[in-house]
C-alpha positions in Angstrom: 134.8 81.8 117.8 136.6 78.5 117.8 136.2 75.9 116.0 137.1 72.1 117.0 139.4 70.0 115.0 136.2 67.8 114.1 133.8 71.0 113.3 136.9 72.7 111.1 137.0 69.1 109.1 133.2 69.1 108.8 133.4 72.5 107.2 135.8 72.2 105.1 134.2 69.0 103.7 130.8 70.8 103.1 132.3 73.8 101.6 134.2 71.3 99.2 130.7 69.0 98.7 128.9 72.7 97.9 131.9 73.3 95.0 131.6 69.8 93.7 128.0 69.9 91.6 125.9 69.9 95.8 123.1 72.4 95.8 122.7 73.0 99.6 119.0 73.7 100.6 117.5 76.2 103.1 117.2 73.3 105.8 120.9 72.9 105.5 120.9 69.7 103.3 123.1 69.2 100.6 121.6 67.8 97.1 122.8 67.1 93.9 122.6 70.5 91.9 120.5 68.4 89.0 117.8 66.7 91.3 114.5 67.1 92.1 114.9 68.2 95.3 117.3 70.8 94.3 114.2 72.0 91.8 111.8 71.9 94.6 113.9 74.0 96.6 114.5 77.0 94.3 111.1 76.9 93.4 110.4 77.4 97.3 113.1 80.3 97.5 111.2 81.8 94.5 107.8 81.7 96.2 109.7 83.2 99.5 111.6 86.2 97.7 108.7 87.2 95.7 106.8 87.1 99.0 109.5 89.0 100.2 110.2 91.8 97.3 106.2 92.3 97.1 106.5 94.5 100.9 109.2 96.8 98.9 108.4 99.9 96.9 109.5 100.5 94.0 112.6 101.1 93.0 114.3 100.8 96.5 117.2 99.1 97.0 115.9 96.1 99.0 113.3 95.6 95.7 116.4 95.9 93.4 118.0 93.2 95.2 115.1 90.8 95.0 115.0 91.7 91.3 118.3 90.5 91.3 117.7 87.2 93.4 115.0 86.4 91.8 116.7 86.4 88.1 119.0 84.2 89.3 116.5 81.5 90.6 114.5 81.3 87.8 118.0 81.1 85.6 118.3 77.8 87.4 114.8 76.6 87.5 114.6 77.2 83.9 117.8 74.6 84.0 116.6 72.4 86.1 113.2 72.1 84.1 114.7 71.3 81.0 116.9 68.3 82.9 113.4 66.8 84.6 111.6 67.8 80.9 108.8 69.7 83.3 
């Protein structure tokens, strides 16, 4: 695949944005990793992978790796919360 000059320099600058405090959300927006919308967007991704891990057995890989996911998310909801005082 190749890139553009233009699409290289857009990538890079997202990919620095991302590293510099940006949460980017499942529509492809980047936020600030302390705002609201940051919050409302891990809480969506919480609701979608415990939608998702619910259609795994137990014990299976895939349900491990929601598990896993999921830890995370609520790690940075629980953050997030405390910043909004929710």
């Amino acid at each position: 695949m190749k890139l553009t000059q233009r699409q290289f320099e857009l990538l890079v600058e997202a990919l620095l944005n991302e590293q510099a405090g940006m949460h980017r959300c499942m529509n492809g927006k980047l936020v600030p990793d302390d705002s609201m919308k940051c919050l409302q967007d891990i809480e969506a991704r919480i609701s979608d992978a415990e939608h998702h891990r619910g259609s795994h057995n137990c014990g299976t890989e895939d349900r491990v790796y929601y598990n896993g996911l999921l830890k995370g998310l609520r790690k940075k909801r629980r953050r997030l919360q405390k910043i909004h005082l929710l």
